[in-house]
C-alpha positions as a Markdown table, in Angstrom:
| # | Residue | x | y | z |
|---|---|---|---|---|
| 1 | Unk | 111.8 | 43.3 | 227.0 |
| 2 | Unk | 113.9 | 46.0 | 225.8 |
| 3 | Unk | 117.6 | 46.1 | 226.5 |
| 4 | Unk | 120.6 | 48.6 | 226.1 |
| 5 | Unk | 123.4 | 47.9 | 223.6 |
| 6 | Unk | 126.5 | 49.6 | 223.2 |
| 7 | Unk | 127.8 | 50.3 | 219.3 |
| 8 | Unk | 130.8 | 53.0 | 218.2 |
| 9 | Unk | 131.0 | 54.4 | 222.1 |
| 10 | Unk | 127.1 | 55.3 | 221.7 |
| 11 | Unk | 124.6 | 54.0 | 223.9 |
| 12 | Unk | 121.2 | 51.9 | 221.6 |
| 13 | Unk | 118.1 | 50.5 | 222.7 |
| 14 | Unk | 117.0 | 47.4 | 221.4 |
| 15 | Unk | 113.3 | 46.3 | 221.3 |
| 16 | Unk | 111.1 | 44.0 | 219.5 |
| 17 | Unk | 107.1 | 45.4 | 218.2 |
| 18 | Unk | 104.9 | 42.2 | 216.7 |
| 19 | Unk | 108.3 | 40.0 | 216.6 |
| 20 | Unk | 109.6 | 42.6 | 214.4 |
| 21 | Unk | 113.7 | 43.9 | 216.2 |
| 22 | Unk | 113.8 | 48.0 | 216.2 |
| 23 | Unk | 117.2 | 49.8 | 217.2 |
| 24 | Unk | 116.7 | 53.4 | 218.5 |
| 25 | Unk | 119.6 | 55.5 | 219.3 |
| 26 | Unk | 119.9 | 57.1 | 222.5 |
| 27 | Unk | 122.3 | 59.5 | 221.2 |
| 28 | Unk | 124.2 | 59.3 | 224.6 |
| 29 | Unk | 128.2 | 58.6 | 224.8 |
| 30 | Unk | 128.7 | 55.4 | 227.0 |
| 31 | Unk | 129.0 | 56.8 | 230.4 |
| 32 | Unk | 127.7 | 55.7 | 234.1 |
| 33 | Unk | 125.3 | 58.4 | 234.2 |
| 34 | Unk | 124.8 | 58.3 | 230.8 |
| 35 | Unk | 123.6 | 54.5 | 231.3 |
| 36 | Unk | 120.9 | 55.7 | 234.2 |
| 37 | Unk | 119.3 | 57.9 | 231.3 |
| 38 | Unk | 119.3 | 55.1 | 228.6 |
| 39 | Unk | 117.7 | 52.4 | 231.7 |
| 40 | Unk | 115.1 | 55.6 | 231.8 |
| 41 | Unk | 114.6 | 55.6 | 228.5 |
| 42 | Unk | 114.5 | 51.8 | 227.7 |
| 43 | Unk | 111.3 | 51.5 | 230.3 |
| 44 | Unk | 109.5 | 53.9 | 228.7 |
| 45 | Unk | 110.1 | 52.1 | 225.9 |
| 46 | Unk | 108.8 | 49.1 | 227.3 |
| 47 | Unk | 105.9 | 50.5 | 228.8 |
| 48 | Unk | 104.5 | 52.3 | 225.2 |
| 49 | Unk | 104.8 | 49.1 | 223.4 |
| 50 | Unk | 103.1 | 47.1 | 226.3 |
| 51 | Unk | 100.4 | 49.4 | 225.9 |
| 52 | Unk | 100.3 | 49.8 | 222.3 |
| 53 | Unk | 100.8 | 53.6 | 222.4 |
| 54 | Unk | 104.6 | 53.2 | 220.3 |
| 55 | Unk | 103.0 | 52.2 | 217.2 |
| 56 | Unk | 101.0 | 55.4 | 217.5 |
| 57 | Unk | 104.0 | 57.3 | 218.4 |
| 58 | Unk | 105.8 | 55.2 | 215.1 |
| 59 | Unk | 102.6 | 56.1 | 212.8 |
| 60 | Unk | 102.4 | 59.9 | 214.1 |
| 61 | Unk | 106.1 | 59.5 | 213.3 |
| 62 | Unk | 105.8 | 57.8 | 210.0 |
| 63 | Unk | 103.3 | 60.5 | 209.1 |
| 64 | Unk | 105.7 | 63.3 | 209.0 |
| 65 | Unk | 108.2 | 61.6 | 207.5 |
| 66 | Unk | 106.1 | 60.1 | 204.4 |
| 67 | Unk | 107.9 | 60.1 | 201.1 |
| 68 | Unk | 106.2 | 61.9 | 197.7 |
| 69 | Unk | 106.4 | 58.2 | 196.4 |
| 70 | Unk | 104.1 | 56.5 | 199.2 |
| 71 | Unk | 102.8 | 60.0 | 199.2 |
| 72 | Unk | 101.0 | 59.5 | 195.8 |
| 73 | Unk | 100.4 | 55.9 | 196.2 |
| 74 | Unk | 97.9 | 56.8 | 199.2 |
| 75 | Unk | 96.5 | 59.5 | 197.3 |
| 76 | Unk | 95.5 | 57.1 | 194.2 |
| 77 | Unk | 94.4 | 54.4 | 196.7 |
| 78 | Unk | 91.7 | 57.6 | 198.4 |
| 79 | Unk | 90.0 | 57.9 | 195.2 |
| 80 | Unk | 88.7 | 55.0 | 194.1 |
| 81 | Unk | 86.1 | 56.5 | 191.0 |
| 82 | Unk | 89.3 | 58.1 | 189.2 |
| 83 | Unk | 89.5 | 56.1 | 185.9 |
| 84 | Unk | 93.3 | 54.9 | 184.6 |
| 85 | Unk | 94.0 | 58.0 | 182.1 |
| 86 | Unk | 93.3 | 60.4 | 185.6 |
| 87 | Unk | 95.2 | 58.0 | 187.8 |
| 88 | Unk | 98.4 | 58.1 | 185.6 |
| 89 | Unk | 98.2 | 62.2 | 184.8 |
| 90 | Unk | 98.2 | 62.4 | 188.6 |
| 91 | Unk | 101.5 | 59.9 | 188.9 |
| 92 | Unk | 103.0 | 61.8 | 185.9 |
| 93 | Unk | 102.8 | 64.8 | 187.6 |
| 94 | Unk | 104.4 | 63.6 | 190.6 |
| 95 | Unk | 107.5 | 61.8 | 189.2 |
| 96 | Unk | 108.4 | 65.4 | 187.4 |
| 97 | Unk | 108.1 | 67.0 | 191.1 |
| 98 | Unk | 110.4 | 63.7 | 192.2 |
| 99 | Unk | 112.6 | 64.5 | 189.0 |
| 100 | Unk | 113.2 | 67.8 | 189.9 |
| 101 | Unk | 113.4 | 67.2 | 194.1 |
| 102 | Unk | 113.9 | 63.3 | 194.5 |
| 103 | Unk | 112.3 | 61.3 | 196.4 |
| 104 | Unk | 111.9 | 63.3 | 199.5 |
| 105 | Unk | 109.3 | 63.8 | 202.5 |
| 106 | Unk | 106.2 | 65.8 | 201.6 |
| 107 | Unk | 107.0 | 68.1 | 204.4 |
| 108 | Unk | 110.4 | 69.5 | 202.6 |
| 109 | Unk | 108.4 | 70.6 | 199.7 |
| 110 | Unk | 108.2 | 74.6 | 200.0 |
| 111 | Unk | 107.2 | 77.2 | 198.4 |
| 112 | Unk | 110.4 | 78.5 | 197.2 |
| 113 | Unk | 111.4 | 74.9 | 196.0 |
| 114 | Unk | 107.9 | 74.5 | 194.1 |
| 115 | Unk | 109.5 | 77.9 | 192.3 |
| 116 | Unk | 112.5 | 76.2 | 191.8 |
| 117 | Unk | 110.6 | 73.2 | 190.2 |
| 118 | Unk | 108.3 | 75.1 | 187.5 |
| 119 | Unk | 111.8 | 76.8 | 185.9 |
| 120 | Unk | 113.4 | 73.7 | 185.8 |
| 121 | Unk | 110.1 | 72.2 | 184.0 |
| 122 | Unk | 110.3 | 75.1 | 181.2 |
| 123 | Unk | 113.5 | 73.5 | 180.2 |
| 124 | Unk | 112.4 | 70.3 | 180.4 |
| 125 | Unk | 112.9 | 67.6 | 177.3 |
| 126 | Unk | 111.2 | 65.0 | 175.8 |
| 127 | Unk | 111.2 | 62.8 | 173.0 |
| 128 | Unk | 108.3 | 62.2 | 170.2 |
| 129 | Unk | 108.6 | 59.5 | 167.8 |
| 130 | Unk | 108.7 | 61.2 | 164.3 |
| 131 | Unk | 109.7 | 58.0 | 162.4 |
| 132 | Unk | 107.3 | 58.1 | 159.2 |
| 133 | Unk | 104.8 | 55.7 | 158.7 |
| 134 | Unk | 107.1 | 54.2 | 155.5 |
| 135 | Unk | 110.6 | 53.9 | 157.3 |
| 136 | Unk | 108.2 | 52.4 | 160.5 |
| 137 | Unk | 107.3 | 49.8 | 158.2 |
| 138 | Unk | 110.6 | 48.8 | 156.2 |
| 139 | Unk | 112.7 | 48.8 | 160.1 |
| 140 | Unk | 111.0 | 48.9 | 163.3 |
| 141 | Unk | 113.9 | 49.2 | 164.8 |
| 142 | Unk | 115.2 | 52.2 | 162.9 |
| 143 | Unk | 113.2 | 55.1 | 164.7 |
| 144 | Unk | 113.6 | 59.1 | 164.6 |
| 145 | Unk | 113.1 | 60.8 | 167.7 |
| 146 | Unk | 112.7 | 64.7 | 168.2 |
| 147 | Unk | 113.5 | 67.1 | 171.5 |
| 148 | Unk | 110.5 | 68.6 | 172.4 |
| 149 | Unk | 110.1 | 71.8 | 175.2 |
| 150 | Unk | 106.9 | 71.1 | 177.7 |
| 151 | Unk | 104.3 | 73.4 | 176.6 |
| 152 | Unk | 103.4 | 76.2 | 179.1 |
| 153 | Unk | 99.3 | 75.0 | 179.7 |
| 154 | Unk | 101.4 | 71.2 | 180.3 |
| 155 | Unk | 103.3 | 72.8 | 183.2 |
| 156 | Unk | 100.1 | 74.3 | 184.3 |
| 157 | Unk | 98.5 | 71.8 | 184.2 |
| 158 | Unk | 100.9 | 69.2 | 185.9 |
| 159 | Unk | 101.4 | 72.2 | 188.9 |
| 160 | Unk | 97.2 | 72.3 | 189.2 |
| 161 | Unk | 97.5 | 68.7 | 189.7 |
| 162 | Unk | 99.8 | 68.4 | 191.8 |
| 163 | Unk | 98.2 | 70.9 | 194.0 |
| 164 | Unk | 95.0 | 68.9 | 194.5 |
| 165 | Unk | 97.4 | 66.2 | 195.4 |
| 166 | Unk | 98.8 | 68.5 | 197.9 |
| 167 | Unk | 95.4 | 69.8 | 199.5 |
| 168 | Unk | 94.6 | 66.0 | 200.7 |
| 169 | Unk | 98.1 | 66.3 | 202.3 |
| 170 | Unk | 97.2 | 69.1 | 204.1 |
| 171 | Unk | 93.2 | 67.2 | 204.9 |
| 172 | Unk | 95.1 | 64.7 | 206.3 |
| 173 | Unk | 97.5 | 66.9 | 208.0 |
| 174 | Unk | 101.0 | 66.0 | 207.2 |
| 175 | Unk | 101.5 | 69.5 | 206.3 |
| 176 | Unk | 100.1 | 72.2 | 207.8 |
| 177 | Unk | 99.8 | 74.4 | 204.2 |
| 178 | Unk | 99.5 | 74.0 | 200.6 |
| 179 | Unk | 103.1 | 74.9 | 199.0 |
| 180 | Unk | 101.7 | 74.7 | 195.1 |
| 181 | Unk | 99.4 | 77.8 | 194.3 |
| 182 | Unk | 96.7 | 77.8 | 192.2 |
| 183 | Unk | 97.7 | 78.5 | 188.2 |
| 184 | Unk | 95.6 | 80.4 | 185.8 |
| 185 | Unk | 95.6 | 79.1 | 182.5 |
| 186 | Unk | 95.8 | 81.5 | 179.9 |
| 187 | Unk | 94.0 | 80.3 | 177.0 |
| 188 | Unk | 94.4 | 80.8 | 173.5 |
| 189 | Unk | 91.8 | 82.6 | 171.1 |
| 190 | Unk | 88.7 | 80.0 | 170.1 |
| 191 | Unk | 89.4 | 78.4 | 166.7 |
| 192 | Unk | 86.6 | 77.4 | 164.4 |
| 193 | Unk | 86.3 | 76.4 | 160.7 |
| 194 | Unk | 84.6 | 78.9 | 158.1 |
| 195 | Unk | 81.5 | 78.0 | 156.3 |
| 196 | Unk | 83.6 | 78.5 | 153.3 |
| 197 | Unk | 86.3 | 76.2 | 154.4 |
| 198 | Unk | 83.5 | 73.7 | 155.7 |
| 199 | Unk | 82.2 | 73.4 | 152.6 |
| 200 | Unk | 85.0 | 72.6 | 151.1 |
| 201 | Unk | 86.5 | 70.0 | 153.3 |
| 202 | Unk | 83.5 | 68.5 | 153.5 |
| 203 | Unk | 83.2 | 68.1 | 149.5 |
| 204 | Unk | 86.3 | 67.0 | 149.4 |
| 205 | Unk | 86.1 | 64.5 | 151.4 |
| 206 | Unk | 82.7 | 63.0 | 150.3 |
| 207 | Unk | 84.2 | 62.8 | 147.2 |
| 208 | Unk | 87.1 | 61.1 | 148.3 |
| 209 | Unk | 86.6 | 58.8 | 151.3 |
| 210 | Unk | 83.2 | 58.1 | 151.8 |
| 211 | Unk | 84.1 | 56.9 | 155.1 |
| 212 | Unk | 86.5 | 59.7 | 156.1 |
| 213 | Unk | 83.5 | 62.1 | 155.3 |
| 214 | Unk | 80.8 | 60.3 | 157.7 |
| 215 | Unk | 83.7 | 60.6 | 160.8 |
| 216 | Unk | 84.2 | 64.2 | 160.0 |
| 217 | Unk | 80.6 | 65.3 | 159.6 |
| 218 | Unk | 79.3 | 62.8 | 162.9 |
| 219 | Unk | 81.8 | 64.9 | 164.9 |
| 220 | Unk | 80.8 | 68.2 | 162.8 |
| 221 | Unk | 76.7 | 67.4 | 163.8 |
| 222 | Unk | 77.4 | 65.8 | 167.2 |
| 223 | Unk | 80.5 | 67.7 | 169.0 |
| 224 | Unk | 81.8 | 64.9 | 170.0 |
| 225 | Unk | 85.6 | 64.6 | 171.1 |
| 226 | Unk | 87.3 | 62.2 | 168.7 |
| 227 | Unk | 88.5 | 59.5 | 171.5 |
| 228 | Unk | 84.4 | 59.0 | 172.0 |
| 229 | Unk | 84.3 | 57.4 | 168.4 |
| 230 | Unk | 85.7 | 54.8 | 169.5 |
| 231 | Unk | 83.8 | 51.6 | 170.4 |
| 232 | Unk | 80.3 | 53.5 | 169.6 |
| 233 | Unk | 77.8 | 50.7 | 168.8 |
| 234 | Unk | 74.1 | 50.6 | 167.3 |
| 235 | Unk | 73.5 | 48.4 | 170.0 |
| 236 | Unk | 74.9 | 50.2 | 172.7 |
| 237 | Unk | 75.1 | 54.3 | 172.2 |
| 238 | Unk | 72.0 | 54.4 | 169.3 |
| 239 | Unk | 68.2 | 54.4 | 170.8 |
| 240 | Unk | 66.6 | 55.2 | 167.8 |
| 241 | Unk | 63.0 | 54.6 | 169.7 |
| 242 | Unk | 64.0 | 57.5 | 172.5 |
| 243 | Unk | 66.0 | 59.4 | 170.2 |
| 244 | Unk | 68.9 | 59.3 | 172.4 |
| 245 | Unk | 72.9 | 59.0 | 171.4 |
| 246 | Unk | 74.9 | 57.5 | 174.9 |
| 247 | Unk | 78.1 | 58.6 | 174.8 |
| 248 | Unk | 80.6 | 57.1 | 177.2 |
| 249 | Unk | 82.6 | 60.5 | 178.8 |
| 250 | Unk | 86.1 | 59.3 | 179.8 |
| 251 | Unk | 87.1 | 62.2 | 181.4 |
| 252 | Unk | 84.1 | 62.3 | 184.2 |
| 253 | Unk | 84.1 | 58.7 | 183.8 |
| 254 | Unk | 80.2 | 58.3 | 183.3 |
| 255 | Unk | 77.7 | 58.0 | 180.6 |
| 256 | Unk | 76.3 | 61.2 | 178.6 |
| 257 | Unk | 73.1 | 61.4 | 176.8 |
| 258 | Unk | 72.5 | 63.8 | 173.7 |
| 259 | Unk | 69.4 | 64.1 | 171.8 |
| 260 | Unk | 69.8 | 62.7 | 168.0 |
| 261 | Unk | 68.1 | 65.9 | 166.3 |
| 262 | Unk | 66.2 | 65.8 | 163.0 |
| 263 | Unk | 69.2 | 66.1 | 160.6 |
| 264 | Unk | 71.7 | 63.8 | 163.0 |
| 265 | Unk | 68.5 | 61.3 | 162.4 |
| 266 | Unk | 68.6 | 61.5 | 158.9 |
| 267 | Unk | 72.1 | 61.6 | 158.2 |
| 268 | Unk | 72.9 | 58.6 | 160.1 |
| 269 | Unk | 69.6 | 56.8 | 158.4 |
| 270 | Unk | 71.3 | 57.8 | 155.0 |
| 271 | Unk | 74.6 | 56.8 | 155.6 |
| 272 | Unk | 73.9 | 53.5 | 157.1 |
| 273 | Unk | 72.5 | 50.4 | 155.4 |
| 274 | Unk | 72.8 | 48.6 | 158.7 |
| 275 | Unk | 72.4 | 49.4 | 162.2 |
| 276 | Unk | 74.0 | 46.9 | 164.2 |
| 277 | Unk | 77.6 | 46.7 | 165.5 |
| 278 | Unk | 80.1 | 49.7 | 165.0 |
| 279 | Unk | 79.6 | 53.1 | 164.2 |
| 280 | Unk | 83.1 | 53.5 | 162.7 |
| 281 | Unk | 86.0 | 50.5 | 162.5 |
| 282 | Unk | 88.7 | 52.3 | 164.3 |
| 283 | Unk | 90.6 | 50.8 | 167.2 |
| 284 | Unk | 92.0 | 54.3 | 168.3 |
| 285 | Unk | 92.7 | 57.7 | 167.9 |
| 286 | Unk | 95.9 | 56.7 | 166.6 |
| 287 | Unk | 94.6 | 54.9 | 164.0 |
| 288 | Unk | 92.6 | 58.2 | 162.7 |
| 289 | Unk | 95.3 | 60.2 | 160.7 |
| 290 | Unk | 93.7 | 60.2 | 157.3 |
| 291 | Unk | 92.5 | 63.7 | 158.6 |
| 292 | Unk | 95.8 | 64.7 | 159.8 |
| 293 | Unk | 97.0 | 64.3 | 156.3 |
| 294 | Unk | 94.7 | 66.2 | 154.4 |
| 295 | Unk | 94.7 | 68.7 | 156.1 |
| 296 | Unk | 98.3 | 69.2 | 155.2 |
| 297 | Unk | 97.4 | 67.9 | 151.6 |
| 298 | Unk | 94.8 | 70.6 | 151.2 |
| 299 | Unk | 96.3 | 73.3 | 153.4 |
| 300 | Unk | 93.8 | 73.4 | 156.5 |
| 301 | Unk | 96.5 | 72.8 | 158.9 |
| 302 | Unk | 95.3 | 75.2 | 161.4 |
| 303 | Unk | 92.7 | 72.7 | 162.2 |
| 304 | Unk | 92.5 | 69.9 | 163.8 |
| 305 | Unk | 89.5 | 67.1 | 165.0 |
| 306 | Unk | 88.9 | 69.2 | 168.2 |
| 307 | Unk | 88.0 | 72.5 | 166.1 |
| 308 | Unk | 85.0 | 70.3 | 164.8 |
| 309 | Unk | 83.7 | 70.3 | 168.2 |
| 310 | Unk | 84.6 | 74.0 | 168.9 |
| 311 | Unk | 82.8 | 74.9 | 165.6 |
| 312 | Unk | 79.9 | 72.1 | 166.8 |
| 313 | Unk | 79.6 | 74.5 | 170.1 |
| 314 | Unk | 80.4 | 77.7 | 168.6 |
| 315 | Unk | 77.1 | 77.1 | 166.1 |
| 316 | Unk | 75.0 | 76.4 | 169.1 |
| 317 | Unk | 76.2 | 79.8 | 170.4 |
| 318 | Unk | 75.2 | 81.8 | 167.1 |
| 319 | Unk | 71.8 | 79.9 | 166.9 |
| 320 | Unk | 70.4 | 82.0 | 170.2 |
| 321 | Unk | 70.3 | 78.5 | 172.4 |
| 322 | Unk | 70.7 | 79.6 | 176.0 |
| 323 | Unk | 74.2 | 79.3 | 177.0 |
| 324 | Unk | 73.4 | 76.9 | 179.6 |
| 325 | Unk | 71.7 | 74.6 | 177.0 |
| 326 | Unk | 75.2 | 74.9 | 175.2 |
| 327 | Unk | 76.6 | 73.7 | 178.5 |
| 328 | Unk | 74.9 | 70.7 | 178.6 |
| 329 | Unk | 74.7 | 69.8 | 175.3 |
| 330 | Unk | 79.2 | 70.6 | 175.4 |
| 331 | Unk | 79.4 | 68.5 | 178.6 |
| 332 | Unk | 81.5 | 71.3 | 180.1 |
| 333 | Unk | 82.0 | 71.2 | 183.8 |
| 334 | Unk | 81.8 | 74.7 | 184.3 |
| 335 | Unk | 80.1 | 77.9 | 182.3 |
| 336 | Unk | 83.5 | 79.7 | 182.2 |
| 337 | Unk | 84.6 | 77.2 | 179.6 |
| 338 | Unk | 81.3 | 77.5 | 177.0 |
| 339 | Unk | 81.6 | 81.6 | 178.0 |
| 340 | Unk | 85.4 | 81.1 | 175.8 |
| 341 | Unk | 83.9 | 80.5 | 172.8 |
| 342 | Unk | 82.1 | 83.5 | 172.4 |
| 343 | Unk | 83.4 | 85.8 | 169.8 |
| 344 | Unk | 83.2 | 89.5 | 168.9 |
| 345 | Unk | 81.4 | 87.9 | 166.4 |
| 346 | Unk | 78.9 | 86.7 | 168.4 |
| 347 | Unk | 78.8 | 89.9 | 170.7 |
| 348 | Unk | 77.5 | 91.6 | 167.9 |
| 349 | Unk | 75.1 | 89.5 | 167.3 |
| 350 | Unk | 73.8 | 89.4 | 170.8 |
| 351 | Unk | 74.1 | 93.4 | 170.5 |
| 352 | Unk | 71.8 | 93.2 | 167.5 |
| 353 | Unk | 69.3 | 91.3 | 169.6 |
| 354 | Unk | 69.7 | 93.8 | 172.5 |
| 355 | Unk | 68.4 | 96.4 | 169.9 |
| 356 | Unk | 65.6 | 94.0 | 168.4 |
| 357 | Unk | 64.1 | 92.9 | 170.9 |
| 358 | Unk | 64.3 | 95.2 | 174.0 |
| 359 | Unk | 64.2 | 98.6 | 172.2 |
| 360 | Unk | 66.5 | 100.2 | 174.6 |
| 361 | Unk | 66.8 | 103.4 | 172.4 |
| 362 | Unk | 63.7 | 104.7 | 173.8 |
| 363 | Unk | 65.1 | 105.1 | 177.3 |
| 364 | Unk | 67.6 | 108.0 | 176.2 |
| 365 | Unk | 64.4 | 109.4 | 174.6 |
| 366 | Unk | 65.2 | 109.2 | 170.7 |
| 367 | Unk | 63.6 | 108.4 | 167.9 |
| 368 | Unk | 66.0 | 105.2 | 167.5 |
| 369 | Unk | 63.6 | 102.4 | 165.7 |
| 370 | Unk | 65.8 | 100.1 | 165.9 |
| 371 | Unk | 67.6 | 100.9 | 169.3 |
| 372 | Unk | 71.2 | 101.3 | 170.3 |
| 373 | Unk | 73.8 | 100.0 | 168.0 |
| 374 | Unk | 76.1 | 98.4 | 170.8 |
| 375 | Unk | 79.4 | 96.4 | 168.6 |
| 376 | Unk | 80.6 | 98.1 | 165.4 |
| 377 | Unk | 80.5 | 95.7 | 162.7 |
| 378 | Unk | 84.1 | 93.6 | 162.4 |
């Protein structure tokens, strides 16, 4: 039974739902007609609980009102495949939008304030451990930190996120539009390493580190990202009988197959005098810096472990393998991103083979042998 209570000359209505006491306020100044509303508004009251529907009215309630906190919490709990490195670039995302905006409901997010949020997050700060290896070593405790700005494809990429966070929102229709647009990432020039500067590092380090060199060139013959190193076994990711390398792909969360090729075959058959256990002893990427610091040793700072892959894909390109061969054997999600590393470079090239092979000189009724010349040469 629900019952009327009278608190700071304001009329309440006190109720109980599964044992648990609610309050609600009747917004009504103490008065005898006042009191003939509140009596109205207690059974009705009574009657939606009796029947259940006030804890749909409370959920329809709770629905518009739902925090970005819980917000996110129901988002993560929806997709259960998302590994933990997805999980917590989601959560990331959404404590800078609760940095920014606190922690308010989903339906007070706008587009103006989204605005509001991306300028603040091109000022935004934080701190990276610069302590050197040495001073790490002689105090732990005795670390150098540096300010760092946010990077402009990091606030892109925290907005895009943030946006497919918003879009279930909308699915499950606590608001009735998406306030975060979609951001286009503007993406920097393809970097890849020389022949001439191949060479070289990989002399250099063969000479060296014997073990250095075999990381380099496995990433060099395999594209591989450097985090998918890690844990590779004989046992495991090697099938020497089907000629197959399985690679564990922690961004899709699933298990990738590439083919091991004559010369990946005999490299890793020279290299190794045992094939059981790990490829490589490293526990992470973190513990892989010896390249890091040649590169400034030698002066090859403009690369970095991910240009071995770029350069792995980029080499595929300039070979004449069908672009969608490159796709697969890159593990790109979509063409768009294989279709970046194509080069004016490589545009020649493919003009040359326009001229070679399909003769299209003859159509403007010349004497062209060898065609049209399409690209000038760089």
């Amino acid at each position: 039974m629900a019952s009327i209570r009278l608190k700071g000359g304001k009329l309440f209505i006190d109720y109980r739902v599964n044992g648990k006491r609610k309050r609600v306020s009747t917004k009504l100044i103490d008065s005898r007609e006042n009191r003939k509303k509140a009596e109205v508004l207690k059974k009705q009251i009574e009657y939606e609980v009796s029947t259940g529907l006030h804890v749909e009215r409370l959920k329809r309630l709770d629905k518009k009102e739902m925090s970005l906190s819980r917000g996110i919490d129901e988002f993560l709990k929806s997709k259960d495949n998302l590994n933990k490195k997805t999980a917590d670039g989601y959560r990331q995302a959404m404590n800078k939008l609760i940095k920014y905006t606190g922690n308010i409901a989903i339906k007070r997010i706008t587009l103006d304030l989204v605005k509001e949020v991306r300028l603040k997050l091109s000022t935004d700060k934080y701190q990276v451990n610069i302590t050197s290896k040495k001073n790490q070593e002689k105090n732990s405790e005795e670390k150098v930190y540096k300010q760092k700005s946010l990077q402009e494809i990091t606030i892109i990429s925290y907005l895009n996120k943030l946006r497919i966070i918003f879009n279930y929102f909308v699915k499950e229709k606590y608001i009735p539009e998406n306030p975060f647009p979609a951001q286009q990432i503007k993406f920097k020039p393809v970097v890849t390493i020389t022949d001439k500067d191949l060479n070289d590092i990989l002399s250099k380090l063969k000479n060296a580190n014997r073990e250095h060199y075999k990381v380099i060139m496995f990433l060099l013959l395999t594209g591989l990202r450097v985090g998918e190193l890690i844990g590779l076994t004989f046992e495991e990711n090697i099938d020497f009988k089907e000629e197959i390398l399985k690679v564990k792909n922690h961004k899709k969360n699933r298990e990738d197959s590439l083919p091991i090729y004559p010369e990946l075959m005999e490299f890793i058959r020279y290299e190794w005098s045992e094939y059981t256990g790990l490829l490589f002893n490293y526990k992470s990427i973190h513990s892989m810096k010896f390249f890091e610091r040649f590169r400034k040793r030698e002066g090859y700072e403009k690369y970095s472990y991910h240009t071995l892959r770029k350069t792995f894909i980029t080499k595929l390109i300039n070979s004449g393998m069908s672009v969608y061969d490159v796709m697969t054997l890159a593990r790109h999600r979509n063409i768009e991103t294989t279709l970046r590393h194509y080069s004016r470079a490589d545009l020649r090239r493919m003009g040359n083979e326009i001229s070679n092979k399909t003769n299209m000189g003859t159509l403007l009724g010349t004497d062209f042998k060898k065609g049209l010349k399409l690209v000038e040469s760089i």
